[in-house]
C-alpha positions as CSV (number, residue, x, y, z in Angstrom):
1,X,146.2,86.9,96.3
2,X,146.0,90.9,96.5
3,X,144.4,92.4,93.8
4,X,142.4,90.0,93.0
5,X,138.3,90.3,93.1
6,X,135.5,91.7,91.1
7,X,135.1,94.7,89.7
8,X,131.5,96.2,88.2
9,X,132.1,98.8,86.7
10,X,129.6,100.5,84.1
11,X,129.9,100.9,80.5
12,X,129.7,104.5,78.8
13,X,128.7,105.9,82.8
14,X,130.9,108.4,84.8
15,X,133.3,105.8,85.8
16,X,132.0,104.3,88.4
17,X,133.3,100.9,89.9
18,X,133.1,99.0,92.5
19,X,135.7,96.1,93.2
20,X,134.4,93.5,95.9
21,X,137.8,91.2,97.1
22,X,137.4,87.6,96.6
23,X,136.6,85.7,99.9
24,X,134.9,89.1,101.2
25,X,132.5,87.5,104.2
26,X,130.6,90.3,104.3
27,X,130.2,94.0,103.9
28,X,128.7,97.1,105.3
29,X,125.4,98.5,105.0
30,X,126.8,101.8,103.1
31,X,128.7,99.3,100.3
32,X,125.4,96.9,99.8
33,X,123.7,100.1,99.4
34,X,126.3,100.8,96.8
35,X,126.8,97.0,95.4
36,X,122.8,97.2,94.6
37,X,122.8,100.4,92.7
38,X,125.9,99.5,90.5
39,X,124.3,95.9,89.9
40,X,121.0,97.6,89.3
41,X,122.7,99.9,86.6
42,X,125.2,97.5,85.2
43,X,121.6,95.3,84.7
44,X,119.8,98.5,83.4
45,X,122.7,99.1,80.6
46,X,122.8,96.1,79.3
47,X,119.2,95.5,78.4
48,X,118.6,93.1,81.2
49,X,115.8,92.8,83.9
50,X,117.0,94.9,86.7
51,X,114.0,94.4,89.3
52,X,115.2,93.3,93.0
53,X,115.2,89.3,92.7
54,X,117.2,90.1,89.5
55,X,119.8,92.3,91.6
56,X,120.2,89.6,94.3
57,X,120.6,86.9,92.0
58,X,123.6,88.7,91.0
59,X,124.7,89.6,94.2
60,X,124.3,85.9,94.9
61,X,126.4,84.9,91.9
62,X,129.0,87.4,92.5
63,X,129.0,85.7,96.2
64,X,128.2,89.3,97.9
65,X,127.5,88.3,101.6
66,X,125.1,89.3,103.8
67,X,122.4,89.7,100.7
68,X,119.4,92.0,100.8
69,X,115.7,91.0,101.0
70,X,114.3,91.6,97.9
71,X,111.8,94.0,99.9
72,X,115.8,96.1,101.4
73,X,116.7,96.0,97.7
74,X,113.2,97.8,96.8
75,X,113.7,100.7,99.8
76,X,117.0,100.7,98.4
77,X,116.6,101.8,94.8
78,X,113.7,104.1,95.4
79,X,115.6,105.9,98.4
80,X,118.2,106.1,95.2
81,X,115.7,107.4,92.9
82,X,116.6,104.1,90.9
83,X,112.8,103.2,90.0
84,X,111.0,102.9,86.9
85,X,113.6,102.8,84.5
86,X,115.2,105.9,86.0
87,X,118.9,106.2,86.6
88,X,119.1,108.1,89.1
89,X,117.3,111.6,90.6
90,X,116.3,114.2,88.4
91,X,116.9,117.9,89.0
């Protein structure tokens, strides 16, 4: 079915979405980078633990293949400035 698949997308943020097809087998390193930080923020607005085995059990429920070790996820966010509550890098 085209158009069908799952979107993220982030409440009250700057618009940003990502939609992952259904049946995807896997993806590239530059849109896991992406799928974390948009599951770590989606997890972050809505109040939720948003530490890396909380990301890949997401990913892993969204069926996002090949998943990140928790230990990728963690270079992952802090190369994104996404640590310690933050949203992203601050000027």
């Amino acid at each position: 079915m085209p158009g069908t698949g799952i979107t993220i997308s982030l409440p009250q943020a700057s618009g940003k979405s990502i939609k992952i097809p259904m049946g995807s087998t896997s993806f590239s390193k530059t849109e896991i980078e992406k799928i974390v930080a948009l599951v770590r923020l989606n997890l972050y607005n809505r109040g939720r633990m948003n530490g890396a085995n909380a990301i890949l059990q997401e990913m892993e429920s969204m069926g996002v293949r090949p998943l990140p070790s928790p230990r990728s996820i963690v270079r992952i966010l802090a190369r994104l400035g996404l640590t310690h509550s933050r949203t992203g890098h601050y000027l």
